[in-house]
C-alpha positions as CSV (number, residue, x, y, z in Angstrom):
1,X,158.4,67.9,100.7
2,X,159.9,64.6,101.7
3,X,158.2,61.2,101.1
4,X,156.3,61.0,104.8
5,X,154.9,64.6,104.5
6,X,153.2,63.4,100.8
7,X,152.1,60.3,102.5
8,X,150.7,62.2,105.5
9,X,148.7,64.7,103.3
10,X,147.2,61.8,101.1
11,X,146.0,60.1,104.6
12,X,142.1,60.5,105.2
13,X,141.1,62.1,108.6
14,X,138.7,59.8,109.9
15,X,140.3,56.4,109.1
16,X,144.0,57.3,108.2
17,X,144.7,55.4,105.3
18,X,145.4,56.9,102.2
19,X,142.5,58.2,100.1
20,X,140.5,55.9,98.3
21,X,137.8,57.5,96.3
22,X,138.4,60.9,98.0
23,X,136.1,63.8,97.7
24,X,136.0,67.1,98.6
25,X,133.5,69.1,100.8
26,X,131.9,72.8,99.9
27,X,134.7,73.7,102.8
28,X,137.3,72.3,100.6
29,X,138.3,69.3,103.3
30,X,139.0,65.8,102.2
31,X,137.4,62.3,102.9
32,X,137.3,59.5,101.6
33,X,133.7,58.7,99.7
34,X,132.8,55.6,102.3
35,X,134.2,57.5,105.2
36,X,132.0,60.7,105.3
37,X,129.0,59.2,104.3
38,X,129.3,56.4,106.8
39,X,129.9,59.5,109.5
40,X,126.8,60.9,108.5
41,X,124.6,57.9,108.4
42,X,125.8,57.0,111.9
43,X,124.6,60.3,113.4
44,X,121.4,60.3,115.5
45,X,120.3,63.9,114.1
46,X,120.2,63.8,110.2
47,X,118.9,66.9,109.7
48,X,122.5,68.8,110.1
49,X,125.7,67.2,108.5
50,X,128.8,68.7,109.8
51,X,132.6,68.5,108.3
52,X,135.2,66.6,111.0
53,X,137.6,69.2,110.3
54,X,136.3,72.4,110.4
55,X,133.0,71.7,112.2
56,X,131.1,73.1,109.2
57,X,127.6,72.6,109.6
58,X,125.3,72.0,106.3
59,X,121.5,71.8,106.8
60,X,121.0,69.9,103.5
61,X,123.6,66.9,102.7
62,X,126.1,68.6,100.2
63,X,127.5,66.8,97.3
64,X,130.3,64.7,97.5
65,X,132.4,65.7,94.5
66,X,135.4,63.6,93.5
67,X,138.9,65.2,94.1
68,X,140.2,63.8,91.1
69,X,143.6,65.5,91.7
70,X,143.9,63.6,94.5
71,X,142.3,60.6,93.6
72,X,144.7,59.8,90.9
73,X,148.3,60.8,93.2
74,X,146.1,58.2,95.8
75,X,145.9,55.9,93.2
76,X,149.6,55.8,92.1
77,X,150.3,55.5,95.9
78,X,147.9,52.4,96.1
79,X,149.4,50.5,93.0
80,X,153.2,51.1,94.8
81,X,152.1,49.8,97.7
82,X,150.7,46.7,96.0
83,X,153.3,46.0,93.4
84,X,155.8,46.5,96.6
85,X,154.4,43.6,98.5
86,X,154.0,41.6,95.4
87,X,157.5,41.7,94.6
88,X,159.0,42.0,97.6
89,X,161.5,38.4,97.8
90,X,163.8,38.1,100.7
91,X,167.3,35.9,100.8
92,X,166.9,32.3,101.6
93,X,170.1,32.4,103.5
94,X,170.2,35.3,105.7
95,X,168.9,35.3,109.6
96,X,166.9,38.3,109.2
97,X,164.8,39.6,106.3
98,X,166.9,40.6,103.7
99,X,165.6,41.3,100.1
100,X,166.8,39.2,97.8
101,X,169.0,40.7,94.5
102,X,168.4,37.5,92.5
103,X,167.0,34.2,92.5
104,X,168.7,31.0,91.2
105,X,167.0,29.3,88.5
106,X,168.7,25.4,89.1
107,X,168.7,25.7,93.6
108,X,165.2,27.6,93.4
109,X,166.5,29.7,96.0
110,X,166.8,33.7,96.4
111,X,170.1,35.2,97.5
112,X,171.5,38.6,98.6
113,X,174.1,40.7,97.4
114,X,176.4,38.8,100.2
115,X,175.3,35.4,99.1
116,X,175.5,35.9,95.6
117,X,178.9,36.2,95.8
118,X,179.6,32.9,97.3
119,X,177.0,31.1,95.8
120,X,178.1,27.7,93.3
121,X,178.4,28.9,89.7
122,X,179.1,26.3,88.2
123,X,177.3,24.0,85.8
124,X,174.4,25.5,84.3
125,X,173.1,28.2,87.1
126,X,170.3,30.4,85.8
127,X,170.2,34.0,87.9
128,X,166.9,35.7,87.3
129,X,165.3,38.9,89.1
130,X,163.9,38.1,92.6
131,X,161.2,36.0,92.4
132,X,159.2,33.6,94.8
133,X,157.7,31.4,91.6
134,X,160.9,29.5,90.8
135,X,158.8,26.6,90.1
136,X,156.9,27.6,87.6
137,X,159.8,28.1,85.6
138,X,160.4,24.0,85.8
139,X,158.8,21.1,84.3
140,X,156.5,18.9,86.4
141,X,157.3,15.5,85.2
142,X,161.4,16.0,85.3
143,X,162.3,18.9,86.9
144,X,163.7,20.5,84.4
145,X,163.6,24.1,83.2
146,X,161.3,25.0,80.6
147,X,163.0,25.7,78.0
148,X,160.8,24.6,74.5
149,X,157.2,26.0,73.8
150,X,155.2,22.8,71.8
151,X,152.7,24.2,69.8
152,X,151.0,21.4,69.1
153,X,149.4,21.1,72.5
154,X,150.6,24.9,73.3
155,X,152.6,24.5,76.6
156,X,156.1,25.4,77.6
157,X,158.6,22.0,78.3
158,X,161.7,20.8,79.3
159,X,164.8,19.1,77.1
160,X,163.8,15.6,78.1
161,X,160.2,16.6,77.2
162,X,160.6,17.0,73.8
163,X,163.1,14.4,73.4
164,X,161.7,10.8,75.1
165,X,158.6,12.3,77.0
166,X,155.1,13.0,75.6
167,X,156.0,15.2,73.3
168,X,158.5,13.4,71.0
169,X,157.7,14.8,67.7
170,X,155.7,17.6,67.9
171,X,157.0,21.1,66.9
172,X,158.9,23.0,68.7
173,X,159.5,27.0,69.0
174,X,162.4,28.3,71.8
175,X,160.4,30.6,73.7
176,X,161.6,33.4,73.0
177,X,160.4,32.6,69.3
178,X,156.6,31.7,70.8
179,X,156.7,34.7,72.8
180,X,157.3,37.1,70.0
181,X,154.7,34.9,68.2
182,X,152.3,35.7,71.1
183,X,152.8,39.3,71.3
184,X,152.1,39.9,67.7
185,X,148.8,38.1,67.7
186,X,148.6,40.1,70.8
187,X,149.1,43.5,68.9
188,X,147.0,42.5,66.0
189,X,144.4,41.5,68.9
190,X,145.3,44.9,70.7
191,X,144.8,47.1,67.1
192,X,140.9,45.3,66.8
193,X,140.7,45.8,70.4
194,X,141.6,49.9,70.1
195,X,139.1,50.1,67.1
196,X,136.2,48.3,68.3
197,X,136.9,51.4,70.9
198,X,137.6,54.2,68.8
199,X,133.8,53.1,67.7
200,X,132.4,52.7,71.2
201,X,133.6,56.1,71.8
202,X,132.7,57.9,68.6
203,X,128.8,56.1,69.1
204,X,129.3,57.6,72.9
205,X,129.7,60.9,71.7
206,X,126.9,60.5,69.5
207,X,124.5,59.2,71.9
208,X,126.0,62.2,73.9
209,X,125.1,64.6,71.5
210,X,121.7,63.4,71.1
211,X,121.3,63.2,74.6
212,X,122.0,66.9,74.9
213,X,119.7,67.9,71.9
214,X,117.0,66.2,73.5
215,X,117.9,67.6,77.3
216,X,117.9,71.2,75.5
217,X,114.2,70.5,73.9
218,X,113.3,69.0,77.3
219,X,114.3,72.2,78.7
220,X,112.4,74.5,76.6
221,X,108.9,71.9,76.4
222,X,109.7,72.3,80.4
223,X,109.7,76.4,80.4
224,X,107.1,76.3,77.9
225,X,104.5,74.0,79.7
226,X,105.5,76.1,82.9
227,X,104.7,79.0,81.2
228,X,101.5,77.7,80.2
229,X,100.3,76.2,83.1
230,X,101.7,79.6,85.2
231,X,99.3,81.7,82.8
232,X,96.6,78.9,83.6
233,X,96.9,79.7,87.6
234,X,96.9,82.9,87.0
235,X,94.0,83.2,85.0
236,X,92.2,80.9,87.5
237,X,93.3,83.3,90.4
238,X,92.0,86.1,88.1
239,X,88.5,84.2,87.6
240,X,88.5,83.6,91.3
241,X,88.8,86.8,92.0
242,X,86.4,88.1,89.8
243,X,84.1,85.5,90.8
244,X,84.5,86.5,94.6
245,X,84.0,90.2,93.7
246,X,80.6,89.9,91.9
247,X,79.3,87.7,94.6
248,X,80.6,90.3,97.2
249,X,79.1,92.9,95.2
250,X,75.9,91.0,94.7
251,X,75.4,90.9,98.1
252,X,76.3,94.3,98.9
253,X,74.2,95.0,96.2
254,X,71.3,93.3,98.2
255,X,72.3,95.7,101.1
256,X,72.1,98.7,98.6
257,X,68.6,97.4,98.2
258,X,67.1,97.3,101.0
259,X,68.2,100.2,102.4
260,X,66.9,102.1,98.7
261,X,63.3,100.1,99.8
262,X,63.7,101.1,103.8
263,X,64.1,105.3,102.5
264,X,61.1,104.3,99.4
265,X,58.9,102.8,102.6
266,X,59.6,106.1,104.8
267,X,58.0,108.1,101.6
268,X,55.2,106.0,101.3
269,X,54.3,105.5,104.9
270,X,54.8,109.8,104.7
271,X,52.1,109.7,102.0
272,X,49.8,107.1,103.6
273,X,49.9,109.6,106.7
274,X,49.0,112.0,104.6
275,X,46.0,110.6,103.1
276,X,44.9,109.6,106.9
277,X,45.2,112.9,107.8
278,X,42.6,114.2,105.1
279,X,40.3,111.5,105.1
280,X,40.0,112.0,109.0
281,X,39.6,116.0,109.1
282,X,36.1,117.4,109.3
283,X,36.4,120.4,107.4
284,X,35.2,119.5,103.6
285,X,36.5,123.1,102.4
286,X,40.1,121.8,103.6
287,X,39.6,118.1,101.7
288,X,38.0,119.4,98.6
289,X,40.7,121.9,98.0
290,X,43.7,119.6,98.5
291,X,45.5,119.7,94.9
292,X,44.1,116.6,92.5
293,X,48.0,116.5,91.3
294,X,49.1,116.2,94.7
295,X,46.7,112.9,95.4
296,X,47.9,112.1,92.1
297,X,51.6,112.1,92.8
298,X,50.6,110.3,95.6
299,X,48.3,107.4,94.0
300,X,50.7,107.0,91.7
301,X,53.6,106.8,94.4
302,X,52.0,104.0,96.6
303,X,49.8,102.1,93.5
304,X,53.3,102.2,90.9
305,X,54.7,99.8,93.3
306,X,58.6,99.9,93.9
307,X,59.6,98.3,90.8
308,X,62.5,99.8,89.0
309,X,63.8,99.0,85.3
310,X,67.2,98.2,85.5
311,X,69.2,100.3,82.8
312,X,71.7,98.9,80.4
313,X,74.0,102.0,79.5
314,X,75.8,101.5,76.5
315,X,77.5,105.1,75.2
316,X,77.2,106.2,71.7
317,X,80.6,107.3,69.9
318,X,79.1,109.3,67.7
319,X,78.1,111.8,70.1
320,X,81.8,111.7,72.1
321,X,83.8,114.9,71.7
322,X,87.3,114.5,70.2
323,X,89.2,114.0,73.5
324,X,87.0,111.2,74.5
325,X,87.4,107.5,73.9
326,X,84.5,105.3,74.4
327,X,85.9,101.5,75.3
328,X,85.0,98.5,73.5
329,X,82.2,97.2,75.8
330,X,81.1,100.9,75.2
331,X,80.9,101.2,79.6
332,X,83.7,103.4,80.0
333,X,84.8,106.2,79.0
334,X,88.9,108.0,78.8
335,X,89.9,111.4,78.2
336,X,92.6,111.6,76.2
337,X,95.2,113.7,75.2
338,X,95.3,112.4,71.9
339,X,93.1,114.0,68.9
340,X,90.7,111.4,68.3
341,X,89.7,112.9,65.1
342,X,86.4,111.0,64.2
343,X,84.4,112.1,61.4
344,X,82.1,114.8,62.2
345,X,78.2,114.2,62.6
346,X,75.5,116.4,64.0
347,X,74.8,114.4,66.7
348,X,78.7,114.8,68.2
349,X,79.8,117.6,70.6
350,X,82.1,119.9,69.4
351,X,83.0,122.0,72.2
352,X,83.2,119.8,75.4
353,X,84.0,116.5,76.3
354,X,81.0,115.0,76.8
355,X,79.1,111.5,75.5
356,X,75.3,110.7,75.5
357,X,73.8,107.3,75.7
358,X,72.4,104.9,72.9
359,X,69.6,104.3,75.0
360,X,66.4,106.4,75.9
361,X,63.5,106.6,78.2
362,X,59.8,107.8,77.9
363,X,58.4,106.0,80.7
364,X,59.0,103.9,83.6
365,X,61.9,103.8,86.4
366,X,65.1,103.2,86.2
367,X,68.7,104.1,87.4
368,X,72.2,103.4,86.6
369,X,75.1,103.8,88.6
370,X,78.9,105.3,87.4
371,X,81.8,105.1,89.1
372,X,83.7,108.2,89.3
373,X,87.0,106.8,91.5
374,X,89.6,107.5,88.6
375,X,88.4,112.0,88.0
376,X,87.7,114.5,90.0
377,X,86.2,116.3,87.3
378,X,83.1,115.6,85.6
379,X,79.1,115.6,85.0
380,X,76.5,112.7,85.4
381,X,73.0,113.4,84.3
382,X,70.3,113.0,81.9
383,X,69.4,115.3,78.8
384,X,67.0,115.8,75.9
385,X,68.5,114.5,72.4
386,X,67.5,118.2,71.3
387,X,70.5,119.4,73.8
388,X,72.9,121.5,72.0
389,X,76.0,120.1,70.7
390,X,77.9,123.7,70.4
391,X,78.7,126.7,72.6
392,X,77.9,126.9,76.6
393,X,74.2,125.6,76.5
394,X,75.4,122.4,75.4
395,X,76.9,121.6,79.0
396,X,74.9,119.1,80.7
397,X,73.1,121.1,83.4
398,X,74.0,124.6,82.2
399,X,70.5,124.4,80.2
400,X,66.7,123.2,80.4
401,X,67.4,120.2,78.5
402,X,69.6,118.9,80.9
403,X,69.9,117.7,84.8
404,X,73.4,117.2,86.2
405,X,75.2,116.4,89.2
406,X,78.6,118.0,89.2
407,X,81.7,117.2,90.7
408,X,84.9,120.2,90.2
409,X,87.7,119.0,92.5
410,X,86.5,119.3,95.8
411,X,83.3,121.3,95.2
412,X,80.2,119.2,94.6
413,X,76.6,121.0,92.9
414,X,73.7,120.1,91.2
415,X,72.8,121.9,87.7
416,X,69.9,122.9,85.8
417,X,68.2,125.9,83.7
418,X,71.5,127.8,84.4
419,X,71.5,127.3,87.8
420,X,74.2,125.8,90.0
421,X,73.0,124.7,93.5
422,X,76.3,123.8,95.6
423,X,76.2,120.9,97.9
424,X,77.4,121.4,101.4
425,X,79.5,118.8,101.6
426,X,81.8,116.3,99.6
427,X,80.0,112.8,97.9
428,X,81.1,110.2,100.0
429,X,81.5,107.6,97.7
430,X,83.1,107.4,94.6
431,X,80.0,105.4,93.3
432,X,76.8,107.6,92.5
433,X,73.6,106.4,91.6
434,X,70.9,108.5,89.2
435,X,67.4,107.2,89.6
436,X,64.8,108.1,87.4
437,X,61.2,108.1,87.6
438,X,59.6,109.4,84.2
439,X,55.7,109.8,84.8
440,X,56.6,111.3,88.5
441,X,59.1,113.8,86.3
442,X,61.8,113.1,89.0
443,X,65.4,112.8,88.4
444,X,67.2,111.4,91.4
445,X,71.2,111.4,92.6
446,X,72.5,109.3,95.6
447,X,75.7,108.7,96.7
448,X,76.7,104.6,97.4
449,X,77.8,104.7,100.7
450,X,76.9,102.7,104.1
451,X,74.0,103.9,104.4
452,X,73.1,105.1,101.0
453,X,72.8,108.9,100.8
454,X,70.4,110.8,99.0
455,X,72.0,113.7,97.0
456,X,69.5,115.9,95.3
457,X,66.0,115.3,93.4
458,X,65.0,117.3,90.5
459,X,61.3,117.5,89.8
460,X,59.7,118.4,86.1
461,X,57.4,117.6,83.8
462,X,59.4,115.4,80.7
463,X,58.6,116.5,77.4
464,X,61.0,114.2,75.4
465,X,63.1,111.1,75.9
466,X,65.9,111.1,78.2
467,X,69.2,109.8,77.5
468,X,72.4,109.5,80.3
469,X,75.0,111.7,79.9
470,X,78.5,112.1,80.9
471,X,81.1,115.5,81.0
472,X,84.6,113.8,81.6
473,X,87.8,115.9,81.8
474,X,90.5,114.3,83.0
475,X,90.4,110.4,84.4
476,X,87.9,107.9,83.1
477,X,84.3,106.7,84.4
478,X,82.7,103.7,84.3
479,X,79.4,102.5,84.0
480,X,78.6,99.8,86.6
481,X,74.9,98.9,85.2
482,X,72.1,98.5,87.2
483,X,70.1,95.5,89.1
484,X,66.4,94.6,89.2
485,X,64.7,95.9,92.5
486,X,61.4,94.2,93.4
């Protein structure tokens, strides 16, 4: 490539000199530094930068990275330049600029290769390279050249100088002799000089390396306190959440109320019809032989008030069957496919998966509520503690010591003294409530949904305490706990 096409590639674009601090865009075109950025800081719309060349368009200012290739060929082309019109010295004699081959010390004039052939040699004519500073080469005071270096008061002189001017006396080097002088002070001053750097940049790597250290601990602190402060938010989304939840499921809780208190009203406003109805009939045969439990069930219905016990379920591993695993908070229980293996007692069952309560009840009302979303096969009721733990009649509901509601896939039934009564449809909810009422000998089952829906009522006469128990094959359920109603 000739001389022009190198100069021509090393040109910038936008002002067409050659580089000077080129860089290079993601496109791979060239600009100089001040250039581009001055193009883009001139442009109305800053939100898009685009390359001259190509028309690139960059949403987000790209880096300017340094083309150090070309900055350094740029460079060498800057210093020719320069040193080029430094030195350029023409002939003194000729019409038209001419450069000059040599200059003459004695006529301080430059001359060409034309001149220099005709030019006076005699007497004592110096000839040096081209220069335009012929006079520094002379003394000030008698025009002489310098040809002496005093080093007394360290500056180059003439002849006369040193022999009847001011510095009769003093020592003298030729300059040659002072200049070699010079250039070894020079190279001692040059060896302290490359030393001093040698230190510099062995401390620079140092402070390098220790900068590096430090970035890399900066970089795991960083990743660490993101990490923590990441598990922080997301515990706090997790609280939130939760937080959000119960007060949603407070209020629909409030909801479950008062529709349970709209369906107890309609029974009492039944029973207080009821009682109208016999105290305004005339016939004292038909009063007198109304049954005294009946009125009973009654009085007791409309003086027990509507308050219900809520019941804390916990469930008691050592009545869970092998498959079972009761969780730590002792609400829900897992089948498993694992052998449990836990140490046999005679309160356990040995021949199905079911688990008992820890708690009992021998009075009062109460309910507790399970939530049945993660099986489609199991058994919610309440038993006797004297329920079998072997063999068929320890099912809940396939005995008199137990009531159950049963869910088998898709069929839905109630259970009890060997009796299965099927439900015509499906529970519609995966939330089911059991509600007892001990002195009324009632065991209740209502599925959660909007409006609540009342399952099936078993009515007896309780001869022991009553515990919860669950059948679970397959899934998990979990005991949601009850609420206060007043």
């Amino acid at each position: 490539m000739a001389s022009a096409d190198v100069t021509a590639e090393l040109r910038c674009s936008i002002c067409m000199e050659i580089y000077r601090d080129p860089v290079t865009l993601p496109c791979g075109h060239n600009f100089c530094r001040g250039c581009i950025t001055q193009a883009w800081d001139l442009r109305d719309d800053r939100t898009e930068h685009k390359c001259p060349e190509c028309q690139r368009t960059y949403r987000k200012r790209p880096e300017l990275v340094r083309n150090t290739t070309l900055h350094n060929i740029a460079k060498t082309f800057h210093a020719t330049d320069t040193d080029q019109e430094q030195t350029r010295v023409f002939c003194n004699y000729c019409d038209l600029p001419v450069p000059a081959t040599k200059s003459c010390l004695q006529c301080e004039t430059s001359l060409c290769d034309h001149h220099l052939r005709t030019h006076d040699m005699s007497g004592e004519h110096t000839l040096l390279p081209p220069t335009t500073d012929l006079g520094k080469r002379k003394c000030s005071v008698h025009k002489e050249i310098l040809k002496y270096y005093c080093t007394e008061d360290a500056v180059c002189v003439c002849a006369s100088c040193s022999a009847i001017g001011g510095h009769v006396g003093h020592k003298m080097l030729s300059l040659h002799e002072a200049s070699e002088e010079k250039k070894k002070k020079l190279r001692n001053y040059l060896q302290k000089l490359m030393a001093e750097k040698e230190k510099a940049e062995k401390r620079v790597q140092s402070l390098e390396e220790r900068r590096r250290k430090a970035q890399e601990k900066a970089d795991s602190e960083t990743e660490k306190v993101t990490d923590v402060f990441r598990d922080l938010r997301r515990r706090l989304e997790d609280l939130e959440a939760k937080v959000l939840s119960d007060i949603t499921r407070q209020v629909q809780c409030n909801d479950d109320v008062i529709r349970w208190l709209k369906i107890k009203k309609e029974e009492v406003s039944k029973k207080m019809r009821h009682i109208e109805e016999l105290c305004h009939m005339t016939d004292p045969l038909t009063v007198l032989q109304e049954s005294d439990t009946g009125l009973a069930d009654i009085l007791n219905g409309v003086t027990g008030g509507m308050y219900i016990q809520p019941a804390n379920i916990l469930l008691d591993v050592n009545t869970a069957y092998n498959d079972l695993h009761i969780s730590a908070d002792r609400k829900t229980v897992f089948w498993s496919d694992h052998w449990q293996n836990p140490p046999k007692t005679p309160e356990r069952f040995q021949d199905y998966p079911q688990v008992l309560s820890i708690q009992s009840f021998s009075s009062g009302r109460h309910y507790w509520e399970v939530d049945v979303e993660a099986s489609d096969r199991w058994i919610v009721g309440m038993c006797y503690p004297s329920i079998d733990r072997r063999g068929r009649e320890s099912v809940i509901g396939w005995n008199k010591k137990s009531w159950g509601l049963c869910r088998d896939d898709n069929q839905c039934s109630v259970r009890h003294g060997y009796k299965d009564i099927r439900l015509p449809d499906k529970i519609p909810s995966d939330r089911v409530r059991i509600y007892l009422d001990y002195e009324a000998g009632q065991i209740s089952f209502y599925a959660l949904c909007d409006p609540i829906r009342h399952l099936h009522t078993f009515t007896a006469t309780f001869t022991e305490p009553l515990h919860a128990g669950l059948y679970l094959y397959r899934g998990c359920i979990k005991i949601s706990g009850g609420n206060h109603w007043k």
